[in-house]
VEXLUMFI-202986 format. One line per 10 residues: number of its first residue (from 1); for each residue x, y, z of N, C-alpha, C. Coordinates in steps of 0.05 Angstrom, whole numbers. Last residue first. Example, Ala and Ser with C-alpha at 12.3 -4.5 7.8 and 13.67 -1.06 7.14 Angstrom:
// residues 2
2 = 257/-45/142/273/-21/143/258/1/157 | 264/-114/156/246/-90/156/264/-66/156 .
This chain:
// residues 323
323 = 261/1568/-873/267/1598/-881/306/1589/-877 | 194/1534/-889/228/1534/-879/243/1549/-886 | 143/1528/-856/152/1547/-873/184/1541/-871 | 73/1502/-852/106/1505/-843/127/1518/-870 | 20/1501/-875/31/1494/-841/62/1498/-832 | 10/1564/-905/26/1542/-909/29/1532/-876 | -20/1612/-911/-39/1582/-919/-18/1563/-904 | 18/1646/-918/-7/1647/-897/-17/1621/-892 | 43/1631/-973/60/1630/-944/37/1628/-924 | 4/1659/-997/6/1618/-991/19/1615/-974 .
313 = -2/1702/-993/-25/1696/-986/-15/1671/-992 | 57/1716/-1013/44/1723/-981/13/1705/-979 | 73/1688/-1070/58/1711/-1053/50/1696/-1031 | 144/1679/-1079/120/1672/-1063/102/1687/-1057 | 195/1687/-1120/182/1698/-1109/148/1690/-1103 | 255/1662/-1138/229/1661/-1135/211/1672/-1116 | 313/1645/-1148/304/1663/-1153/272/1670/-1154 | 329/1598/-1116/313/1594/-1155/308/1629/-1160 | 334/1606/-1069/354/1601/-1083/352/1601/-1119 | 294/1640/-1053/302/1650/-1066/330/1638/-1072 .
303 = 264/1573/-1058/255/1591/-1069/273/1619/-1072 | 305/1550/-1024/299/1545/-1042/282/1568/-1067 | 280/1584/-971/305/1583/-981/310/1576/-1006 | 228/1565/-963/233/1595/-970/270/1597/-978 | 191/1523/-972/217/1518/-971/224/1550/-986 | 131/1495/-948/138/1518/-973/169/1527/-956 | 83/1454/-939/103/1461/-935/115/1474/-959 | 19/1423/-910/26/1441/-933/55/1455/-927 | -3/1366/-891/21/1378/-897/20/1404/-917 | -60/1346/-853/-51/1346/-884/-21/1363/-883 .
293 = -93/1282/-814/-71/1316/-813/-55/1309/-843 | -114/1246/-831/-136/1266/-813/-113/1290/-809 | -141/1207/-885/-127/1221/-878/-139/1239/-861 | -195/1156/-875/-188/1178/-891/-158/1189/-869 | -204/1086/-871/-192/1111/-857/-182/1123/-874 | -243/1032/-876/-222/1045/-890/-227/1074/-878 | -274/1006/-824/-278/1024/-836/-252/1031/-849 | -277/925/-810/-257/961/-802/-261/978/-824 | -291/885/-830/-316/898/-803/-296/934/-802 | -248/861/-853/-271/868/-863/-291/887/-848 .
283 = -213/840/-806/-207/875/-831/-233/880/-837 | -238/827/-753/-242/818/-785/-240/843/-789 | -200/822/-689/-217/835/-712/-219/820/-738 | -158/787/-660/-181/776/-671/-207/794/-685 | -114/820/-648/-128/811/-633/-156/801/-630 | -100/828/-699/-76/809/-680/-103/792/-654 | -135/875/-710/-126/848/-722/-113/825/-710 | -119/913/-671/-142/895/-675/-141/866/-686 | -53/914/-692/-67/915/-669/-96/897/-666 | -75/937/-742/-52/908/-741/-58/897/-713 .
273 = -93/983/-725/-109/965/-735/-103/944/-738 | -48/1016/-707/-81/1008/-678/-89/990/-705 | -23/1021/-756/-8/1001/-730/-31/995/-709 | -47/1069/-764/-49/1045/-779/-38/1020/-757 | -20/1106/-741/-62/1105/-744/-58/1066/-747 | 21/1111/-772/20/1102/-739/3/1106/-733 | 9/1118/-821/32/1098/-808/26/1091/-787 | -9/1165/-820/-23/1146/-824/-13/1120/-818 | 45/1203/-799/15/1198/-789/-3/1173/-796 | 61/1189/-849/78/1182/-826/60/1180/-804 .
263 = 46/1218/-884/38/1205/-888/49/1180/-857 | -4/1266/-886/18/1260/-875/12/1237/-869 | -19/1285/-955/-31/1275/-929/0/1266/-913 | 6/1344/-988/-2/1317/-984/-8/1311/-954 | 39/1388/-1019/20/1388/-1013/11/1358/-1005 | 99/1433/-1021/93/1402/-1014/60/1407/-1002 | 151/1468/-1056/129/1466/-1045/117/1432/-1038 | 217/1458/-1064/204/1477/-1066/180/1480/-1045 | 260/1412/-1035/244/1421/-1054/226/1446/-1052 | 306/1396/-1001/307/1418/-1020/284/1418/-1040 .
253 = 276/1361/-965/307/1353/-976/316/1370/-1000 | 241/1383/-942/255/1378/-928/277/1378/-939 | 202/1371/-989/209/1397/-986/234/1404/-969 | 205/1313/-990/213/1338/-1014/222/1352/-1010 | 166/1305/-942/198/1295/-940/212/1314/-967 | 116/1319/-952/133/1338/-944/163/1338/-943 | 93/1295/-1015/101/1295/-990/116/1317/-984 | 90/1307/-1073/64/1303/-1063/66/1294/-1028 | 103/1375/-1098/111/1345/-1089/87/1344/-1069 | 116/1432/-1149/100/1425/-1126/106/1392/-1121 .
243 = 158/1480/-1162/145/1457/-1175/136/1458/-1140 | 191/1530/-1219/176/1516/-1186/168/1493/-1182 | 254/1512/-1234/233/1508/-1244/215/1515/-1208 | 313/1505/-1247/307/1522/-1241/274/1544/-1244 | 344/1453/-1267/316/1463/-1286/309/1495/-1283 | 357/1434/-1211/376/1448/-1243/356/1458/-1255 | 302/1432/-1184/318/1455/-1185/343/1469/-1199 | 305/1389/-1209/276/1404/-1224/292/1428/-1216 | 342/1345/-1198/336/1347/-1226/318/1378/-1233 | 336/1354/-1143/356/1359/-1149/353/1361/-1185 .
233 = 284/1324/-1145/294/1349/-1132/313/1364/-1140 | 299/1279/-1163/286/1293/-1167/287/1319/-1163 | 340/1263/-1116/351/1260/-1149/336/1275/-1152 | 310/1260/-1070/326/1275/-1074/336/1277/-1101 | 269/1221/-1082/275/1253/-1083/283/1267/-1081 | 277/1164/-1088/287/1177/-1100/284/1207/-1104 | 236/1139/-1061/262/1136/-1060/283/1160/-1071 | 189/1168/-1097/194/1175/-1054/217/1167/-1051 | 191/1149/-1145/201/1165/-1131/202/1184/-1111 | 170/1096/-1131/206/1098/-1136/211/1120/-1139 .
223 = 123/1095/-1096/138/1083/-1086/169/1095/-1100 | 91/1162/-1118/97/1136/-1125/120/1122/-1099 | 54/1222/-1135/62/1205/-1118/71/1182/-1121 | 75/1270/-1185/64/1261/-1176/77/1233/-1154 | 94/1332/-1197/108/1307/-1193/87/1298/-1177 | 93/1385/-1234/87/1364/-1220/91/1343/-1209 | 129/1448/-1251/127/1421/-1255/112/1410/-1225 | 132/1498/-1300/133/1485/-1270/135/1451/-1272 | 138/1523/-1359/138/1530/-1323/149/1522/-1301 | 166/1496/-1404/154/1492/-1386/160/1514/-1368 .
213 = 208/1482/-1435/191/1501/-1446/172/1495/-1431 | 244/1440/-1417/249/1460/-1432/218/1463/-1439 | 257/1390/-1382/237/1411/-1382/236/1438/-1393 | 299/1356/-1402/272/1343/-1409/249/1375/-1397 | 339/1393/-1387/335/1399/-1414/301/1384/-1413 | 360/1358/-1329/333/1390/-1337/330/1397/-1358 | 350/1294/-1358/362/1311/-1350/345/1340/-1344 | 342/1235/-1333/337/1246/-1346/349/1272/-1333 | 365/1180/-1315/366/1189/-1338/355/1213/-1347 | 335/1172/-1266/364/1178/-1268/371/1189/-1291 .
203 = 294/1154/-1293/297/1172/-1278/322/1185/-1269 | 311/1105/-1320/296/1112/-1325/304/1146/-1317 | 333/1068/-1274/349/1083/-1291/331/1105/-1305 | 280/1059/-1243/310/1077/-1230/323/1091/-1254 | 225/1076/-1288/249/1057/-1274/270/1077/-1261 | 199/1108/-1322/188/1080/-1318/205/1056/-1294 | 179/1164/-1329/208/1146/-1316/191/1123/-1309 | 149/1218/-1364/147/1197/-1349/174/1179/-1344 | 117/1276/-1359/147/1268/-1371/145/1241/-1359 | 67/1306/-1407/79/1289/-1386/108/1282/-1396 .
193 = 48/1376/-1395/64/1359/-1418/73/1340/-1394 | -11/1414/-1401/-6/1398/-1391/26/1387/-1411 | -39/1491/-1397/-36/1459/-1409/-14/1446/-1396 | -75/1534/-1360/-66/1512/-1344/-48/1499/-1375 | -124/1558/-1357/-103/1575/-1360/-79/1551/-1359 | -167/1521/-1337/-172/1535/-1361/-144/1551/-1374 | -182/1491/-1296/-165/1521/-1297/-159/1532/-1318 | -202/1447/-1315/-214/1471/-1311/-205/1492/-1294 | -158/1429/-1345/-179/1437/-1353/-199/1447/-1344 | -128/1424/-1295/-118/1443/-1314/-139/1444/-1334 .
183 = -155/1374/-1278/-155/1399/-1251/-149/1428/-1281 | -153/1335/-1310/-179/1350/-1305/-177/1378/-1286 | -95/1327/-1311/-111/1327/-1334/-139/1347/-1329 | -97/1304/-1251/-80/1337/-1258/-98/1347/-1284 | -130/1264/-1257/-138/1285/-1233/-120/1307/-1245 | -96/1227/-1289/-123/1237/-1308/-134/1264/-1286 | -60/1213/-1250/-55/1232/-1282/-75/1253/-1292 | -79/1188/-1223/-70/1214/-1212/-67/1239/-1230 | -98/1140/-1260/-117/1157/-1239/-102/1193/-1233 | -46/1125/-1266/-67/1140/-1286/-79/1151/-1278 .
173 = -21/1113/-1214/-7/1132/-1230/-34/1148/-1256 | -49/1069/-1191/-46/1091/-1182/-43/1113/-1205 | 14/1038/-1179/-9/1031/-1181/-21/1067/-1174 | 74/1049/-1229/52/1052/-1201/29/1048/-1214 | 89/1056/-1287/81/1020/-1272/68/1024/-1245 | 89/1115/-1300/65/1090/-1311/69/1060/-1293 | 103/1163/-1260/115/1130/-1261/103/1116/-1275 | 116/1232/-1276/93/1204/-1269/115/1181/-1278 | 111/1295/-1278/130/1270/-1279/115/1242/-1264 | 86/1344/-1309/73/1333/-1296/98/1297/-1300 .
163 = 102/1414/-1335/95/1387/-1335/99/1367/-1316 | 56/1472/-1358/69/1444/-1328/79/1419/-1333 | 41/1525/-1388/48/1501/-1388/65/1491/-1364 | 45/1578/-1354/25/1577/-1380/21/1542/-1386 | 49/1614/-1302/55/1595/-1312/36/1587/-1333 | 32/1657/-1269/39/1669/-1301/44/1639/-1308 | 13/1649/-1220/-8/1646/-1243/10/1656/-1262 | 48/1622/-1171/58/1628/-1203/31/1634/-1219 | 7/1598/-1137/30/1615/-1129/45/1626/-1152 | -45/1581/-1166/-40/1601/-1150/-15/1616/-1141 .
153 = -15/1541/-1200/-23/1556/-1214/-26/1578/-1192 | 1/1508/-1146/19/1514/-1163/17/1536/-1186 | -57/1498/-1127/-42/1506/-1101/-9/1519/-1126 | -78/1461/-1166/-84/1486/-1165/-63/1512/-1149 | -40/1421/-1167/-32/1439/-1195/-51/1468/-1180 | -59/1404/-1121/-33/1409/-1115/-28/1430/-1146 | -108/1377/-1123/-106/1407/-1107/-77/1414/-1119 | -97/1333/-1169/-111/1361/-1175/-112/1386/-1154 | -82/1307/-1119/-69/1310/-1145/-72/1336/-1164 | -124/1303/-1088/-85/1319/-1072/-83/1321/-1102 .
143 = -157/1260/-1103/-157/1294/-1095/-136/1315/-1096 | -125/1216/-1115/-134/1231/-1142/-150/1260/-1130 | -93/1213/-1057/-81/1215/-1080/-98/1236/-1106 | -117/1192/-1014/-129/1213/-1027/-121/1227/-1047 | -94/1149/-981/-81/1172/-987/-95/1191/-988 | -136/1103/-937/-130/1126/-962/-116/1138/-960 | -121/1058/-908/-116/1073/-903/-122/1097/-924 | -157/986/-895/-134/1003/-883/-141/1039/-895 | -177/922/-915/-182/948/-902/-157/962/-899 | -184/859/-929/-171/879/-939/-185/905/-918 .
133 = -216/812/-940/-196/811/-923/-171/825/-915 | -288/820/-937/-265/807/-943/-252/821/-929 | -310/887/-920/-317/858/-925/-288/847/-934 | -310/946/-913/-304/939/-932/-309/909/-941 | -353/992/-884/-357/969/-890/-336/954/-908 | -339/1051/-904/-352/1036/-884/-348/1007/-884 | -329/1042/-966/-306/1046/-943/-319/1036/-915 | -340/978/-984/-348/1011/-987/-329/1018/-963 | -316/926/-1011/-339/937/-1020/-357/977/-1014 | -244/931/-1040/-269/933/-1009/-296/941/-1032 .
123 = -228/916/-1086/-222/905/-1066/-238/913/-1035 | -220/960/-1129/-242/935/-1125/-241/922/-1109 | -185/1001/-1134/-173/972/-1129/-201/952/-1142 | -204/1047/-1120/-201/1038/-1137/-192/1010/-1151 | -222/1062/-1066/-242/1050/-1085/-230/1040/-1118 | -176/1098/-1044/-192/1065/-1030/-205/1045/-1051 | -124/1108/-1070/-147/1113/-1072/-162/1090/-1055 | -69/1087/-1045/-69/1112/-1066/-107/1134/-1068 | -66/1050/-991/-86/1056/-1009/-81/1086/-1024 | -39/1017/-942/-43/1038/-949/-48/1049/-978 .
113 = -82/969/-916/-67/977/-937/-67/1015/-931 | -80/899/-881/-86/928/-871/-73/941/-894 | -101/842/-894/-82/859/-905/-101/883/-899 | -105/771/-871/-115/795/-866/-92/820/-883 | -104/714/-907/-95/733/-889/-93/761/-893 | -143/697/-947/-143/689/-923/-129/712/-904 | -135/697/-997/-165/718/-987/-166/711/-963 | -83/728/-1043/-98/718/-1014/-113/725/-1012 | -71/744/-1085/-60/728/-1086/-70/710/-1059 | -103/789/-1094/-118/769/-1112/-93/747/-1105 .
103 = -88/832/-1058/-110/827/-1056/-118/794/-1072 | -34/843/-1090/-38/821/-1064/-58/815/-1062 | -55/865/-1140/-45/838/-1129/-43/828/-1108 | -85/902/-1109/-96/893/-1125/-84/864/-1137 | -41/931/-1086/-61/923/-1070/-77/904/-1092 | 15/955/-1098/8/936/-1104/-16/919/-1092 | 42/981/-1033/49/975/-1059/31/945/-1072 | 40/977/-973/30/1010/-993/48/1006/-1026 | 11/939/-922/23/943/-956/20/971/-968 | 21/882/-881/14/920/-876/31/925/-923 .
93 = -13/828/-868/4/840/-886/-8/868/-882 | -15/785/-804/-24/805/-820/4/813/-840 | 17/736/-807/-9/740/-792/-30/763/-807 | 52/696/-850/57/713/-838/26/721/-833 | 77/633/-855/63/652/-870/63/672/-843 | 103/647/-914/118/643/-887/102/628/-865 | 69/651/-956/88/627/-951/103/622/-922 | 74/712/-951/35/682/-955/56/668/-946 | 120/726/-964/100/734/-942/83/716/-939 | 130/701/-1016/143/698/-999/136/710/-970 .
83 = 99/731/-1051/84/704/-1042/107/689/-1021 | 111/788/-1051/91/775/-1038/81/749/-1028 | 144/776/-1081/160/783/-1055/125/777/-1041 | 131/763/-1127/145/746/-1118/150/756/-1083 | 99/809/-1146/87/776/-1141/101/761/-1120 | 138/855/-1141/113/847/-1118/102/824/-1128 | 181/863/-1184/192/839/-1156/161/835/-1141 | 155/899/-1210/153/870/-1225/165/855/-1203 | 161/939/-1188/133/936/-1188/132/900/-1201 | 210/980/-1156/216/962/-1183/187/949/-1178 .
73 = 220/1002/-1112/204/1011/-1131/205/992/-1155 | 238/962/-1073/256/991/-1087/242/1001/-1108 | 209/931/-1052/215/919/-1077/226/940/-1087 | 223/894/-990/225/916/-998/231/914/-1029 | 186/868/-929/196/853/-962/191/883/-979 | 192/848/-868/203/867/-891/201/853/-915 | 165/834/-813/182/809/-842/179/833/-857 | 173/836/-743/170/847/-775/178/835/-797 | 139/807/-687/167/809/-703/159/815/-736 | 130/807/-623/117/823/-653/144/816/-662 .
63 = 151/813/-576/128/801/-581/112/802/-604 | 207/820/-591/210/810/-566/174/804/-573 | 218/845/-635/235/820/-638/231/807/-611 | 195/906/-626/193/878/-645/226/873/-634 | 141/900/-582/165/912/-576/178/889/-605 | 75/941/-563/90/915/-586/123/914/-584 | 46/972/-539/54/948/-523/74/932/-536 | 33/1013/-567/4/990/-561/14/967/-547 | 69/1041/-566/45/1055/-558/25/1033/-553 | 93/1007/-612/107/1011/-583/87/1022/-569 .
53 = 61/1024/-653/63/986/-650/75/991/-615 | 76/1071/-672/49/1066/-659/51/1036/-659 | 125/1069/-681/123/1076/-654/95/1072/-649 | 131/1038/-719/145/1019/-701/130/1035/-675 | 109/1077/-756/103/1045/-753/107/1039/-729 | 150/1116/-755/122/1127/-737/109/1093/-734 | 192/1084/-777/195/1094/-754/167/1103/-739 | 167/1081/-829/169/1056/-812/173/1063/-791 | 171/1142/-851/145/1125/-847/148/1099/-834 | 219/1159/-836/200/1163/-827/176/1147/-823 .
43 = 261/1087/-842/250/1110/-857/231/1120/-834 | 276/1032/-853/291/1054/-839/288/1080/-853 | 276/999/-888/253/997/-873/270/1014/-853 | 287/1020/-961/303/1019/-933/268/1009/-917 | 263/1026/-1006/297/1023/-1010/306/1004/-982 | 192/1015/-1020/217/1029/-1004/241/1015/-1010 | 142/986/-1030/159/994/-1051/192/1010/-1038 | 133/926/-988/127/969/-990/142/965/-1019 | 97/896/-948/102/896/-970/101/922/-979 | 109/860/-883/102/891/-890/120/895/-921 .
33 = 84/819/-843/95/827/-865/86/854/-869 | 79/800/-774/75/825/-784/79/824/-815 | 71/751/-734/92/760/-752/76/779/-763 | 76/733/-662/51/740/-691/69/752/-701 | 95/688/-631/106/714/-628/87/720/-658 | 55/641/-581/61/652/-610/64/679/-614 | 75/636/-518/59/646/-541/76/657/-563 | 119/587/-483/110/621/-505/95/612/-505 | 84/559/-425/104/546/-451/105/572/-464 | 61/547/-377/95/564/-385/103/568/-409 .
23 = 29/509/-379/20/538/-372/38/552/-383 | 64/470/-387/48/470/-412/39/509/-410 | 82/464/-337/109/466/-364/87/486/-388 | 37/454/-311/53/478/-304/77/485/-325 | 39/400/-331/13/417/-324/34/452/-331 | 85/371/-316/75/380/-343/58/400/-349 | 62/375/-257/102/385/-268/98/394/-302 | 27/349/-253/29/374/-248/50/383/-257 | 58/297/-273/23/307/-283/26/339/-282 | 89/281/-233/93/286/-260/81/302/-270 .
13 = 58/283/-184/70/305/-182/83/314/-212 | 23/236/-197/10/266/-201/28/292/-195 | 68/200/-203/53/207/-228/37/230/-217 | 76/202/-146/103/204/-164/85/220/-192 | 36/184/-119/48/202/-116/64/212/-134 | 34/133/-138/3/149/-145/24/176/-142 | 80/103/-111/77/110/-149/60/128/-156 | 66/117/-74/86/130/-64/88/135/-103 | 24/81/-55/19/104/-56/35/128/-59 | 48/29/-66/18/50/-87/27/77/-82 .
3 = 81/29/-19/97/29/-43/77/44/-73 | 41/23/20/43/46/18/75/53/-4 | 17/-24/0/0/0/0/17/25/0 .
């Protein structure tokens, strides 16, 4: 009996010993992908990422860990870099490149987006409401597009012709096109000449002669050239042109004027929804999110480095002024 009771003893202290192993054991560290067009994941916009993920508790590499998949603007690596996210597989996908493929490469795992346009994809059924396995962020791109030539015709009305630098392989890019197209038709004072870069080299390639007989210039939004604006920049002010950009980072790095949603802000809006998500939301049930703080920035140095003169009544307008 009391040899029983010494085996009974043995096995329930095992029992509990497992018991208590099992209580102990991790939790699953949830993987993050994040499919960008970017050079670096060492940027404003990943930095506000990381901090609205830290604000919610997330600390990466200790309960959250990030899978980067960076296609440098190049639009033909996103099949592949995407299906290496699916494949891992990874919990949620955070994306500001290429929604319309990822969208059609998964309908399982959840993708929070940052979105040129919400509705243009096909991919949510309404912003309220989007369904399936997609939600996240508008730019507002085909608005901003057309504000930004107006906000350019106002500060220069002598400008007669603009031309307008676009990526054709962004997603995005027509839409934004066809918004300048319509904004200068009905500014009536306005015509249009596109210059387009299909690629790094592309862009690199081109010189300030490509803006001979032009005013100003546009530059519209894209993954390769947010990499690349400083080149730009540097291209429009040989040119010795005004011009307007669709971030503030531009203006920062010597550009002229900057009209757009901030985008660094949305970054870290966005991170409370990976958030949800993690914690058993359906994207679907999450309202796509408009932009809520806009950037207007005007680079007073630059300007009389070009020899240029600002009326007073945009300086007034402008949230920040760099002198």
């Amino acid at each position: 009996m009391k040899r029983r009771s010494v085996v009974i003893g043995g096995i329930a202290a095992l029992l509990a010993t497992e018991s208590a192993f099992a209580q102990q054991a991790p939790a699953k560290i949830p993987r993050v992908g994040i499919l960008t067009p970017a050079d670096s994941d060492k940027t404003p916009i990943f930095d506000a990422f990381r901090e609205g993920l830290r604000d919610l508790g997330y600390v990466e590499g200790r309960n959250v860990i990030l899978e980067f998949r960076l296609i440098h603007g190049e639009f033909t690596l996103l099949p592949r870099m995407a299906e290496e996210l699916i494949n891992l597989p990874v919990d949620v996908i955070v994306s500001d490149a290429g929604l319309d493929v990822l969208a059609r490469m998964t309908r399982t795992i959840p993708i929070v987006a940052m979105m040129a346009d919400a509705m243009m994809y096909g991919v949510v059924s309404s912003l309220s409401h989007p369904g399936g396995n997609v939600t996240g962020f508008s730019l507002m791109h085909k608005e901003l597009s057309a504000k930004r030539l107006e906000i350019l015709d106002e500060a220069f009305p002598e400008i007669r012709t603009v031309a307008v630098l676009t990526n054709p392989p962004a997603r995005g890019s027509a839409m934004n096109l066809r918004a300048t197209e319509e904004a200068a038709r009905s500014l009536g004072s306005v015509t249009i000449t596109i210059v387009s870069a299909e690629s790094s080299e592309d862009l690199l390639a081109l010189r300030p002669s490509v803006f001979a007989g032009v005013g100003g210039v546009v530059v519209l939004g894209g993954g390769l050239f947010w990499n690349h604006r400083r080149d730009i920049v540097a291209l429009v002010n040989a040119a010795r042109l005004p011009a307007i950009y669709p971030e503030r980072e531009y203006v920062e790095d010597g550009g002229l004027m900057a009209y757009g949603a901030n985008v660094p802000d949305n970054f870290r809006r966005l991170a409370g929804y990976v958030d949800r998500i993690l914690k058993g939301a359906n994207p679907g049930d999450l309202p796509v999110q408009q932009p809520v703080k806009f950037d207007f920035v005007v680079n007073l140095k630059t300007a009389k480095d070009l020899g240029l003169t600002i009326a007073p009544s945009i300086l007034a307008r402008a949230d920040e002024v760099i002198e």
